[in-house]
C-alpha positions in Angstrom: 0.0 0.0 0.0 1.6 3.5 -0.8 1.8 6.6 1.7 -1.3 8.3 0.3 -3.2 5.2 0.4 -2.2 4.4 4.0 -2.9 8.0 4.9 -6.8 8.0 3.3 -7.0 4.8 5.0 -5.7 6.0 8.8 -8.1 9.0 8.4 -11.4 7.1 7.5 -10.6 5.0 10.9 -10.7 8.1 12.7 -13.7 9.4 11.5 -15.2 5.7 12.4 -13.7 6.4 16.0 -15.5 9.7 16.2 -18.9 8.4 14.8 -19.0 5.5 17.3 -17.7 7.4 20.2 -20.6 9.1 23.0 -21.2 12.4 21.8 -21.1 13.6 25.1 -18.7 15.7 27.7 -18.1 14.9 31.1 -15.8 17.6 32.6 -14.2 16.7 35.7 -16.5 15.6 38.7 -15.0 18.1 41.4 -16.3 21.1 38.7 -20.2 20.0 39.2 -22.3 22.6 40.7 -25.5 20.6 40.6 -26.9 17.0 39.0 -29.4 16.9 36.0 -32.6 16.3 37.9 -32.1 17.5 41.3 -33.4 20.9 42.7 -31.6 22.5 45.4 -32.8 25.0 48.1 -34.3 28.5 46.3 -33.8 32.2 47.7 -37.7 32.6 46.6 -38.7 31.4 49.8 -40.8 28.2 48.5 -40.9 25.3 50.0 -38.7 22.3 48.4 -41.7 20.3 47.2 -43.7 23.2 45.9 -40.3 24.2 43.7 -40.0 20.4 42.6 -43.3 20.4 41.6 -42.9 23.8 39.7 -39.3 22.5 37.9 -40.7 19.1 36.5 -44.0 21.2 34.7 -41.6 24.3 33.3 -38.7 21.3 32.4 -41.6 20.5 30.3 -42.1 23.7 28.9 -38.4 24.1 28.0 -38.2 20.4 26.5 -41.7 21.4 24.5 -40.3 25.1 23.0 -36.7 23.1 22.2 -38.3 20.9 19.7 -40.5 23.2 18.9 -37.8 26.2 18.0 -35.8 23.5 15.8 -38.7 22.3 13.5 -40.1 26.3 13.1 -36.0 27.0 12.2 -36.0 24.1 10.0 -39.2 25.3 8.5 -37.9 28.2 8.1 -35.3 27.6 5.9 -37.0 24.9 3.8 -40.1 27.4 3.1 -41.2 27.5 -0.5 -44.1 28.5 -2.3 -45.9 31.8 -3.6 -46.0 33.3 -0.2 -42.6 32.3 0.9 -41.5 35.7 1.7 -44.2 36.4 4.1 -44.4 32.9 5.4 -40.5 32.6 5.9 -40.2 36.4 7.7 -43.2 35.2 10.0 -41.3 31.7 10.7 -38.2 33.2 11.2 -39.5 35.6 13.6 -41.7 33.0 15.0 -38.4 30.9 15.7 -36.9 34.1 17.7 -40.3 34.5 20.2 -39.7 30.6 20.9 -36.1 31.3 21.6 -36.9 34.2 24.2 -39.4 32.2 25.5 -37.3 29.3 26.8 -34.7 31.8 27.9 -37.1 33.2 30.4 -38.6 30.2 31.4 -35.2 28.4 31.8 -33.8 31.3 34.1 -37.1 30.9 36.3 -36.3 27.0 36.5 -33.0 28.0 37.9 -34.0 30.7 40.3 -36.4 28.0 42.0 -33.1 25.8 42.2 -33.7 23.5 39.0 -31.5 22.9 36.6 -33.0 23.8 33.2 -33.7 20.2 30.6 -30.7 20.6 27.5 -29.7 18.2 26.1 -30.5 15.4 23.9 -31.3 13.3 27.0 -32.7 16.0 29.1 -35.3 17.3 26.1 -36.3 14.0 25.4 -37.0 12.8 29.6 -39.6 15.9 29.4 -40.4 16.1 26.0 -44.3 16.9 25.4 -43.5 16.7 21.6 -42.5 14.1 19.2 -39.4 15.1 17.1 -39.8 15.5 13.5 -37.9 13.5 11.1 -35.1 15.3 9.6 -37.0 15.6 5.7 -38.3 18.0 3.8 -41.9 18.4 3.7 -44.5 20.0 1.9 -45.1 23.4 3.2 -48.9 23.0 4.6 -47.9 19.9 6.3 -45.5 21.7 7.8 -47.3 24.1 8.9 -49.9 21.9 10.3 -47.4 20.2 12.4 -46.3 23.1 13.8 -49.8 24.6 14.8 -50.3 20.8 16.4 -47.1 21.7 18.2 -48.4 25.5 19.7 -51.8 23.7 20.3 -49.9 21.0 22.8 -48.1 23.7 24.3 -50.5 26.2 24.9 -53.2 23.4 26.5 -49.9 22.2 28.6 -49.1 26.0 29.5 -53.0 26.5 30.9 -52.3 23.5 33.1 -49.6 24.6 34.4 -50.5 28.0 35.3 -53.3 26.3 37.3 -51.1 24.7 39.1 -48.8 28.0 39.8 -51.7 29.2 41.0 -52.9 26.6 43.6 -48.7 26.6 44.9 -48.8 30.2 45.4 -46.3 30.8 43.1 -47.5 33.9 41.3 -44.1 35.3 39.6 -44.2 32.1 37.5 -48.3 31.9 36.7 -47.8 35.8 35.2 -44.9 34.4 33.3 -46.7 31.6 31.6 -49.8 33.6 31.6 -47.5 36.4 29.2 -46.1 33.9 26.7 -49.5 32.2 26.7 -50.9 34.6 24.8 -47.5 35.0 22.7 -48.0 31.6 21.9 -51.7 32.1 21.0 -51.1 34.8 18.7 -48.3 32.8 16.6 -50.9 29.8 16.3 -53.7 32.1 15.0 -51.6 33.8 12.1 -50.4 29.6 11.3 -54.0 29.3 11.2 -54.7 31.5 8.9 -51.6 30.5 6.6 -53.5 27.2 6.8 -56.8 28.3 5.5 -54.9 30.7 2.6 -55.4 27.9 -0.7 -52.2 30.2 -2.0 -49.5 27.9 0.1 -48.2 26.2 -3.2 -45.2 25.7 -5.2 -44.8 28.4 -7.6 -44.4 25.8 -10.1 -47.9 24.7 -9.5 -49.5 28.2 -10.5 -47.8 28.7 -13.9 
C-alpha cells in the first residue's frame, strides 16, 4: 500500500472512532455545581416540594419550545411557495419568540433551584412533543405540524398555570400567563396560513 493510500485509509478509521464514540462531555466531577434532575434549596422562599413540583412542569415547557424552536428553524429555511416571503419572515420571527421564551422560562427553572432540561437526554425525559424526522416536507404539512405543536403547548401551559396558581407561586403563573398569549397569537396567524389555498409551489401556478 503506498503513503497516500495508507494515509486515506488511517483518516477514515478516525472518523469511524469519532462516529462511534458518546457524543457527550463529562468535565471533571469536582467542577459540578449541581446534578441533571435534582433541585436544590431556592432564595424565593418556596418550600422544596412546591419548587420540585414547579421544575418538572416548566422542564416540560423548556423540552416542549426546544423541539419546537428546531422544526419552526428548520421550516424556516426549507419554506417554499408563492407566499414564501411572508411565510418565511413570520417563521423566522416566530423561531426568535420561541427562543426568548425558553430563555425566560429556563432562568425561572434555575431561580427555583432547578437545573433547566438541555440536552438530547434532558429534552427528550420531558419532551411533550414528538421530534420531527429530519425531511423536507410540503409546506402545509409543515405548517400543520407546527400549529399541532403551539396547540400541545398552549393546552400544557393553561395547566400549568393552574397549578402556579394553587402553589402560590404567582411570579411564574404571570410568566406563563405572558407567553401564553405570545403563543396564541403565533398559532392564530399559522391558522390563517392554513386556510390561505395560496401555500403552493410556484411551479404549480404557472
Amino acid at each position: 500500500m503506498t503513503g497516500p493510500e495508507r494515509e486515506e485509509s488511517h483518516d477514515f478509521s478516525r472518523v469511524e472512532d469519532v462516529k462511534s464514540s458518546p457524543h457527550l462531555r463529562r468535565p471533571d466531577s469536582s467542577r459540578l455545581r449541581q446534578e441533571w434532575n435534582t433541585v436544590a434549596d431556592n432564595a424565593l422562599r418556596l418550600e422544596q416540594d412546591v419548587a420540585e413540583r414547579l421544575v418538572t412542569a416548566l422542564n416540560t415547557d423548556v423540552s416542549g419550545l426546544y423541539i419546537l424552536f428546531n422544526q419552526v428553524r428548520k421550516h424556516y429555511w426549507l419554506v417554499e411557495g408563492a407566499e414564501s416571503r411572508p411565510l418565511g419572515e413570520f417563521l423566522e420571527g416566530a423561531a426568535d419568540r420561541l427562543s426568548e421564551m425558553t430563555d425566560d422560562i429556563a432562568i425561572r427553572i434555575t431561580a427555583l433551584g432547578g437545573v433547566p432540561a438541555c440536552g438530547p437526554m434532558g429534552i427528550r425525559q420531558h419532551a411533550p412533543l414528538f421530534i420531527e424526522e429530519a425531511h423536507h416536507y410540503a409546506v402545509r404539512t409543515s405548517l400543520a405540524r407546527d400549529l399541532d405543536g403551539y396547540a400541545t403547548l398552549a393546552v400544557l401551559w393553561r395547566d400549568h398555570i393552574e397549578l402556579a396558581d394553587r402553589l402560590g407561586d404567582q411570579a411564574t403563573s404571570e410568566l406563563l400567563r405572558t407567553h401564553l398569549q405570545t403563543l396564541e397569537a403565533d398559532a392564530h396567524v399559522l391558522d390563517r396560513y392554513l386556510a390561505d389555498e395560496t401555500l403552493v409551489r410556484h411551479d404549480a401556478l404557472e
